[in-house]
DOSENU-237427 format. One record per atom (N, C-alpha, C): residue number from 1; atom name; x negated, y, z negated. Coordinates in Angstrom, 1 decimal, padded with zeros to 4 digits, always signed. Example, Ala and Ser with C-alpha at 12.3 -4.5 7.8 and 13.67 -1.06 7.14 Angstrom:
<nodes>
[1, N, [-013.2, -005.7, -007.8]]
[1, CA, [-012.3, -004.5, -007.8]]
[1, C, [-013.2, -003.3, -007.8]]
[2, N, [-012.8, -002.2, -007.1]]
[2, CA, [-013.7, -001.1, -007.1]]
[2, C, [-012.9, +000.0, -007.9]]
</nodes>
This chain:
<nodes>
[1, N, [-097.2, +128.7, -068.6]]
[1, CA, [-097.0, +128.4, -067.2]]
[1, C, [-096.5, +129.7, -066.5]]
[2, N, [-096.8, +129.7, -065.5]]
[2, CA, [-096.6, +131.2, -064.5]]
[2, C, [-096.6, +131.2, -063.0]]
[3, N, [-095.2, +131.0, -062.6]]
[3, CA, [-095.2, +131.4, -061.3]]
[3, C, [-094.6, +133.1, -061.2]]
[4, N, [-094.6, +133.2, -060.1]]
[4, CA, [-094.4, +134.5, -059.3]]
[4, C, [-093.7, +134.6, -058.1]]
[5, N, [-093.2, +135.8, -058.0]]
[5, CA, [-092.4, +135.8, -056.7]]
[5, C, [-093.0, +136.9, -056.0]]
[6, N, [-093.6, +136.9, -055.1]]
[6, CA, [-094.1, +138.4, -054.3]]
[6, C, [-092.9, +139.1, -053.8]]
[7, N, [-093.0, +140.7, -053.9]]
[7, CA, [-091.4, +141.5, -053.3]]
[7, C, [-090.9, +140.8, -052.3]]
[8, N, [-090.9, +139.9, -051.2]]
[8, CA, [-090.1, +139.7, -050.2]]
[8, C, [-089.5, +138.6, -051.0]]
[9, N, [-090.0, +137.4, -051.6]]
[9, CA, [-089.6, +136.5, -052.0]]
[9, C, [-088.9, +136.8, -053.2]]
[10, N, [-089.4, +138.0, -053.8]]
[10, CA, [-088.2, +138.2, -055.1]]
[10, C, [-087.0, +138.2, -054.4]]
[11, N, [-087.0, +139.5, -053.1]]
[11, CA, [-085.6, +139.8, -052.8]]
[11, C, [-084.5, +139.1, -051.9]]
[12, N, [-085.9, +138.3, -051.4]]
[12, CA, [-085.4, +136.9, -050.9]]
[12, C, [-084.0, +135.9, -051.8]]
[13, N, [-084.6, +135.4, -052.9]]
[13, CA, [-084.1, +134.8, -053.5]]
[13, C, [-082.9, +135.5, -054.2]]
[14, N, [-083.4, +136.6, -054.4]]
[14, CA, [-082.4, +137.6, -055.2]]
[14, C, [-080.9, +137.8, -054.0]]
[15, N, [-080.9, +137.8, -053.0]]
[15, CA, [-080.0, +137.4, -051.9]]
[15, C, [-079.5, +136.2, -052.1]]
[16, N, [-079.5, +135.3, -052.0]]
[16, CA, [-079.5, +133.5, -052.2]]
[16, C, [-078.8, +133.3, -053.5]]
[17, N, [-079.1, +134.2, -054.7]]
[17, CA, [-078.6, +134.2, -056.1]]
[17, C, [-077.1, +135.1, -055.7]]
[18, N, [-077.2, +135.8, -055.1]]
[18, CA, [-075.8, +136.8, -055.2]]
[18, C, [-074.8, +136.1, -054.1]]
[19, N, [-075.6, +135.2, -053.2]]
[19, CA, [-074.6, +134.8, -052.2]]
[19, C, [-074.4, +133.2, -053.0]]
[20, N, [-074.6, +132.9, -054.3]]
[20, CA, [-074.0, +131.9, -054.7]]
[20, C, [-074.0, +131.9, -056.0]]
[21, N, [-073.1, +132.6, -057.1]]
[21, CA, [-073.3, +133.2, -058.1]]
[21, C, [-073.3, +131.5, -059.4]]
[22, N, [-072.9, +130.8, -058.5]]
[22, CA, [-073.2, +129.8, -059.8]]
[22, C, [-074.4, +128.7, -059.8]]
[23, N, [-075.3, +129.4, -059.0]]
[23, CA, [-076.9, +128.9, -059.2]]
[23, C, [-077.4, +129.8, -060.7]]
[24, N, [-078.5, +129.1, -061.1]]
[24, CA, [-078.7, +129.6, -062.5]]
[24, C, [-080.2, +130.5, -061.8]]
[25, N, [-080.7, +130.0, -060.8]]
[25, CA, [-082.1, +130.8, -060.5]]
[25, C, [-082.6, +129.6, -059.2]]
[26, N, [-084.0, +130.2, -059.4]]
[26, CA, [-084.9, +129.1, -058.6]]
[26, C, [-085.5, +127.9, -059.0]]
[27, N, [-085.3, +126.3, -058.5]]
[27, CA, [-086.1, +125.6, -058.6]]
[27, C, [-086.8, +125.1, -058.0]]
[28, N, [-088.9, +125.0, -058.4]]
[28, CA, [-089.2, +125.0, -057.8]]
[28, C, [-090.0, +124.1, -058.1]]
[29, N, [-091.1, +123.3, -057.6]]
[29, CA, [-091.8, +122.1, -057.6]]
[29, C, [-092.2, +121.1, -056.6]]
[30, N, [-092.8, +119.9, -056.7]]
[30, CA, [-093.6, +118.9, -055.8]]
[30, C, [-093.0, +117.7, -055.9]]
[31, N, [-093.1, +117.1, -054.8]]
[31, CA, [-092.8, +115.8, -054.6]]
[31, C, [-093.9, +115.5, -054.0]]
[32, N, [-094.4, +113.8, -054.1]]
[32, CA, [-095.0, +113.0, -053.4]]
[32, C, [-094.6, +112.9, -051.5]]
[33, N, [-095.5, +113.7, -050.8]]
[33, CA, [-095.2, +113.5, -049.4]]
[33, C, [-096.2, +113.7, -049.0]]
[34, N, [-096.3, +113.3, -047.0]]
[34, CA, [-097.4, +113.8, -046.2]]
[34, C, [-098.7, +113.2, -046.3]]
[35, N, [-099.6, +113.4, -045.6]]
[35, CA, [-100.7, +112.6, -045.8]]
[35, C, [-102.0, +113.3, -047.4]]
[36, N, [-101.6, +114.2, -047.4]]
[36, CA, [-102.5, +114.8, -048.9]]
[36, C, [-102.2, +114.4, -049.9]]
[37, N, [-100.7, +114.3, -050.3]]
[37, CA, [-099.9, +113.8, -051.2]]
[37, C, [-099.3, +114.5, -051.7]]
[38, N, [-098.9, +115.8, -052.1]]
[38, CA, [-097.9, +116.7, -052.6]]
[38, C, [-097.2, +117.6, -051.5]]
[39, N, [-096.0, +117.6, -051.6]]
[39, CA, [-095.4, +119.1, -050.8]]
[39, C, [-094.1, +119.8, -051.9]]
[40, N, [-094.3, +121.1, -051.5]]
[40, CA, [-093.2, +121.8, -052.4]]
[40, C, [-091.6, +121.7, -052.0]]
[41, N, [-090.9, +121.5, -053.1]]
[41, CA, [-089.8, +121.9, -053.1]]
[41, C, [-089.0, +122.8, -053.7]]
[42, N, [-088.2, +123.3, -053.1]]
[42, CA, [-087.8, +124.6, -053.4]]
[42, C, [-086.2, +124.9, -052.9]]
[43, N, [-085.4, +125.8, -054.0]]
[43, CA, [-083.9, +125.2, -054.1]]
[43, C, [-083.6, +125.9, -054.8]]
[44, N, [-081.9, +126.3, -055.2]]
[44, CA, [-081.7, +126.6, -056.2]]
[44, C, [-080.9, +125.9, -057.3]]
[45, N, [-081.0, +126.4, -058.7]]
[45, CA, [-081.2, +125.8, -060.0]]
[45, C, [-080.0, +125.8, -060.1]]
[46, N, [-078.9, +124.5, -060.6]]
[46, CA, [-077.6, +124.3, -060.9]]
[46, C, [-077.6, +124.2, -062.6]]
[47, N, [-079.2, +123.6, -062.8]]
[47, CA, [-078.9, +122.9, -064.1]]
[47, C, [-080.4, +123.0, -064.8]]
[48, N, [-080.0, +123.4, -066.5]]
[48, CA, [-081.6, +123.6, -066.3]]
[48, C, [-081.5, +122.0, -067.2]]
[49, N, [-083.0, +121.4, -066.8]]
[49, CA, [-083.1, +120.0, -067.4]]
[49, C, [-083.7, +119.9, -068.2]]
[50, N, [-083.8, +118.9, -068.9]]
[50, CA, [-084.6, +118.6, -070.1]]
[50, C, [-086.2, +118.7, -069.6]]
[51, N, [-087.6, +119.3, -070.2]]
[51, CA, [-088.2, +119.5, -069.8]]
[51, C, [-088.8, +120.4, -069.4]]
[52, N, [-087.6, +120.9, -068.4]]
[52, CA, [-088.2, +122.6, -067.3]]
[52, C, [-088.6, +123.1, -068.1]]
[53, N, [-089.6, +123.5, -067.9]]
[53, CA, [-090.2, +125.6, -068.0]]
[53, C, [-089.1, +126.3, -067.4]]
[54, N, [-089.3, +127.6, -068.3]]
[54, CA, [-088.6, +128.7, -067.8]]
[54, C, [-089.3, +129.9, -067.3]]
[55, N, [-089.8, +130.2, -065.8]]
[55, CA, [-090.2, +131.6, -065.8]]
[55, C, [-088.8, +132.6, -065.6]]
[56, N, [-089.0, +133.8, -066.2]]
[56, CA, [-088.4, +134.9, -065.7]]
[56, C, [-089.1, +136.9, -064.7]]
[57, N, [-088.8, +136.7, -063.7]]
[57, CA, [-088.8, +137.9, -063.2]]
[57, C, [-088.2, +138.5, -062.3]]
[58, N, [-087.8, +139.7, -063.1]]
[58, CA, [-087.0, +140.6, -063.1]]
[58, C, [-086.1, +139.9, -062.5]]
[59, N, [-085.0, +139.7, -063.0]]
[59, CA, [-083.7, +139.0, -063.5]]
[59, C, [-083.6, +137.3, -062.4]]
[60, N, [-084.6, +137.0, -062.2]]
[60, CA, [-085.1, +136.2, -061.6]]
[60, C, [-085.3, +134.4, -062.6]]
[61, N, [-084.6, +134.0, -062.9]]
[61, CA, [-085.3, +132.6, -063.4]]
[61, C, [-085.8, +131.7, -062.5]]
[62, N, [-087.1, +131.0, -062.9]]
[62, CA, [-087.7, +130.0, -061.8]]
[62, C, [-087.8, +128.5, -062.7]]
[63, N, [-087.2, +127.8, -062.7]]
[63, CA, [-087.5, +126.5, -063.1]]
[63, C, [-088.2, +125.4, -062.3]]
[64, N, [-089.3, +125.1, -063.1]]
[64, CA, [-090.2, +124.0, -063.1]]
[64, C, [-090.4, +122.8, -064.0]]
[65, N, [-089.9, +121.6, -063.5]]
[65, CA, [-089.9, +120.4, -064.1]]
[65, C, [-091.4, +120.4, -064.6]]
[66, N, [-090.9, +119.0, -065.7]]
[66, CA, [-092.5, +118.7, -066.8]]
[66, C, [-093.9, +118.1, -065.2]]
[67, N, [-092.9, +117.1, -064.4]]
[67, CA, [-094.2, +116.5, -063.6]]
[67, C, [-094.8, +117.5, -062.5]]
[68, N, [-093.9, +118.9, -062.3]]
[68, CA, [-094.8, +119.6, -061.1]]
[68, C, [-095.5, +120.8, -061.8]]
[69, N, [-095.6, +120.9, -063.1]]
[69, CA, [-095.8, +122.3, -064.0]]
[69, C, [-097.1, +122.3, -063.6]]
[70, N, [-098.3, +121.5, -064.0]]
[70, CA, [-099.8, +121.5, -064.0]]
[70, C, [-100.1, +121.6, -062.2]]
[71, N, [-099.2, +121.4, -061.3]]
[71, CA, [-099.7, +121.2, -059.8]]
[71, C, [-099.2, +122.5, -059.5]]
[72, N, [-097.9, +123.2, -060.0]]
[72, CA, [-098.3, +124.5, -059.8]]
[72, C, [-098.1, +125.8, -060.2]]
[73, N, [-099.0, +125.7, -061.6]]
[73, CA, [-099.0, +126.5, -062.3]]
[73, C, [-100.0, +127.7, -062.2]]
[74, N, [-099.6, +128.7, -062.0]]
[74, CA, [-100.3, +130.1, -061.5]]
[74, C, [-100.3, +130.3, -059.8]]
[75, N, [-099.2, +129.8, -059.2]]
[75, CA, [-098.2, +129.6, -057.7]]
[75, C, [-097.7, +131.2, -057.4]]
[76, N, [-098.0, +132.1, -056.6]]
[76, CA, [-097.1, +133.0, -056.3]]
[76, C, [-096.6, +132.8, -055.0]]
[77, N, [-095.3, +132.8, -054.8]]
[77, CA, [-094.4, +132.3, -053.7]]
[77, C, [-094.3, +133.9, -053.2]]
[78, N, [-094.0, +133.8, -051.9]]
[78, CA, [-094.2, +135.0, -050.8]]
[78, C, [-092.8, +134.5, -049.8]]
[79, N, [-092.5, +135.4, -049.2]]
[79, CA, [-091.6, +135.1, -047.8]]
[79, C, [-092.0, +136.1, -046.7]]
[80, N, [-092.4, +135.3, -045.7]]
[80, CA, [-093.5, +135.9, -044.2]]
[80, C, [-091.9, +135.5, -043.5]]
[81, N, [-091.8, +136.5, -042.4]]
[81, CA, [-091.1, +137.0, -041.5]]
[81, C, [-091.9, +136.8, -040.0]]
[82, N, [-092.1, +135.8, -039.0]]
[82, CA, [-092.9, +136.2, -038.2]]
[82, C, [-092.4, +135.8, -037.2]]
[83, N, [-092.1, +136.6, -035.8]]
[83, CA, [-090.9, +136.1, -035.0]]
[83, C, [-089.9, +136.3, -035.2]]
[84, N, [-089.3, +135.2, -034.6]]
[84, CA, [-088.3, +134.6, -034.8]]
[84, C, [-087.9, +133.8, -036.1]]
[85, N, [-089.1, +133.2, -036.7]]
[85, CA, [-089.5, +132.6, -037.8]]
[85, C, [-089.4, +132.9, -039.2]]
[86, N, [-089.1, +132.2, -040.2]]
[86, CA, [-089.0, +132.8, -041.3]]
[86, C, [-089.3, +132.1, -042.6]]
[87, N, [-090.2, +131.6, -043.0]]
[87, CA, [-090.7, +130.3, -044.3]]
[87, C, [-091.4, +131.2, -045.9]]
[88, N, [-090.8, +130.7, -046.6]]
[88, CA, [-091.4, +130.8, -047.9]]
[88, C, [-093.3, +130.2, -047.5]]
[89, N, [-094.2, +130.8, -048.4]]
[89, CA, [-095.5, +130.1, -048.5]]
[89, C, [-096.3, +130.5, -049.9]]
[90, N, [-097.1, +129.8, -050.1]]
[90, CA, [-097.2, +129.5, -051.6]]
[90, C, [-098.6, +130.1, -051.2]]
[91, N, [-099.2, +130.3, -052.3]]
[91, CA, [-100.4, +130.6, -052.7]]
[91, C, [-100.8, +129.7, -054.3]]
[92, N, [-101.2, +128.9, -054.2]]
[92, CA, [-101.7, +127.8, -055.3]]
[92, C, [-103.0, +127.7, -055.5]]
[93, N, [-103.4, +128.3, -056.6]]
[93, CA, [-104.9, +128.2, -057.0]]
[93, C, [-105.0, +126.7, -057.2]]
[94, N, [-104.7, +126.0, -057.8]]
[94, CA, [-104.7, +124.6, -057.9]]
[94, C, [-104.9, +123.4, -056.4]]
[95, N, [-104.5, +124.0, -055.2]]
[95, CA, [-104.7, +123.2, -054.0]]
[95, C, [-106.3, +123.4, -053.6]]
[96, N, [-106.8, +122.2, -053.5]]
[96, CA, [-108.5, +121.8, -053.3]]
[96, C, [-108.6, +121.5, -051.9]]
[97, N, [-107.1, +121.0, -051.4]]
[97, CA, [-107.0, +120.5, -049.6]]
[97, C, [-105.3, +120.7, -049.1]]
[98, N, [-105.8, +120.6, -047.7]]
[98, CA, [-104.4, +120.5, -047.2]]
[98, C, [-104.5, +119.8, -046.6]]
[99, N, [-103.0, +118.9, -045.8]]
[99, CA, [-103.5, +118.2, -044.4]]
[99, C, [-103.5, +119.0, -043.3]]
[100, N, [-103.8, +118.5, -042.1]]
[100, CA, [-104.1, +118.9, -040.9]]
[100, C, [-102.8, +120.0, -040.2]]
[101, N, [-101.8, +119.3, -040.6]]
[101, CA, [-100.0, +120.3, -040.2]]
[101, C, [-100.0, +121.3, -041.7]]
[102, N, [-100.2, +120.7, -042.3]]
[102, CA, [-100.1, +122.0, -043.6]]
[102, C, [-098.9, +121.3, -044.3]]
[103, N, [-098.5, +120.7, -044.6]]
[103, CA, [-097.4, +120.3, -044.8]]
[103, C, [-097.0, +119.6, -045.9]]
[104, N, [-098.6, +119.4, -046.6]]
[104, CA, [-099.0, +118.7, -047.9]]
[104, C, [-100.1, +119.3, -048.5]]
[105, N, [-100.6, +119.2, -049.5]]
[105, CA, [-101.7, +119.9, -050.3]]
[105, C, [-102.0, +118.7, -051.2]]
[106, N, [-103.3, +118.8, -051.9]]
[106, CA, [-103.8, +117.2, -052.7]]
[106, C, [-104.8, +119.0, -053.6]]
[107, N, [-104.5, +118.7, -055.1]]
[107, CA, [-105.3, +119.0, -056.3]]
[107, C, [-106.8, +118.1, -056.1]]
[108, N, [-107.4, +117.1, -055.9]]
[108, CA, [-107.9, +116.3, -055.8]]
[108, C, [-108.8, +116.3, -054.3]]
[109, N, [-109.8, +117.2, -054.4]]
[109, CA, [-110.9, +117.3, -053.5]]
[109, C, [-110.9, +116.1, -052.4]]
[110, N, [-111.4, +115.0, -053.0]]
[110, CA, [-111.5, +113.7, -052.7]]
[110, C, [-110.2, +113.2, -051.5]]
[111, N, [-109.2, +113.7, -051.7]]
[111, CA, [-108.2, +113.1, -050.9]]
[111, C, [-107.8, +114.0, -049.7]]
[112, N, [-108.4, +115.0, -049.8]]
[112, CA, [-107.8, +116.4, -048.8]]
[112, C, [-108.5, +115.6, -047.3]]
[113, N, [-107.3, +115.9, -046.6]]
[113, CA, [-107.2, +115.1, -045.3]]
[113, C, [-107.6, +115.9, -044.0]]
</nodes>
């Protein structure tokens, strides 16, 4: 399993780790939401659980539970700056659709909205 952090989002997170030194890394993964059916979540790691994967880069851990590993495995996470504005965004070879706001993604051709 293999996620990624693009340089902004490395140093992104690498900020977020030093401004709270008893996070273990990143966790990251999917919940059921939105009209597609998946959206990411993303946080930092208190605890690693029974299950998680472990990615590491460069002094970076990313934890991924057992139910979001196959939805998003080979994910490189990025952080875009635009404006005023400021959002993590994923790159998921695994997403077949999105919905119409973006705000969900469906593996599953069939359901892309």
């Amino acid at each position: 399993m293999a996620i990624s952090l693009a340089p902004a989002a490395l140093q992104r997170v690498q900020d977020y780790l030093k401004a709270d030194p008893a996070a273990l890394g990143l966790r990251f993964g999917v919940k059921r939401t939105g009209c597609s059916g998946w959206g990411y979540v993303v946080d930092l790691a208190r605890e690693q659980r029974d299950g998680d994967a472990v990615n590491e880069q460069d002094g970076v851990r990313i934890f991924v539970d057992a139910d979001s590993r196959e939805l998003v495995d080979g994910t490189e996470i990025d952080f875009l700056k635009q404006g005023l504005g400021e959002q993590f965004v994923f790159r998921n070879p695994n997403v077949k659709g999105e919905c119409g706001c973006g705000e969900s993604f469906t593996t599953d051709p069939e359901r892309a909205g």
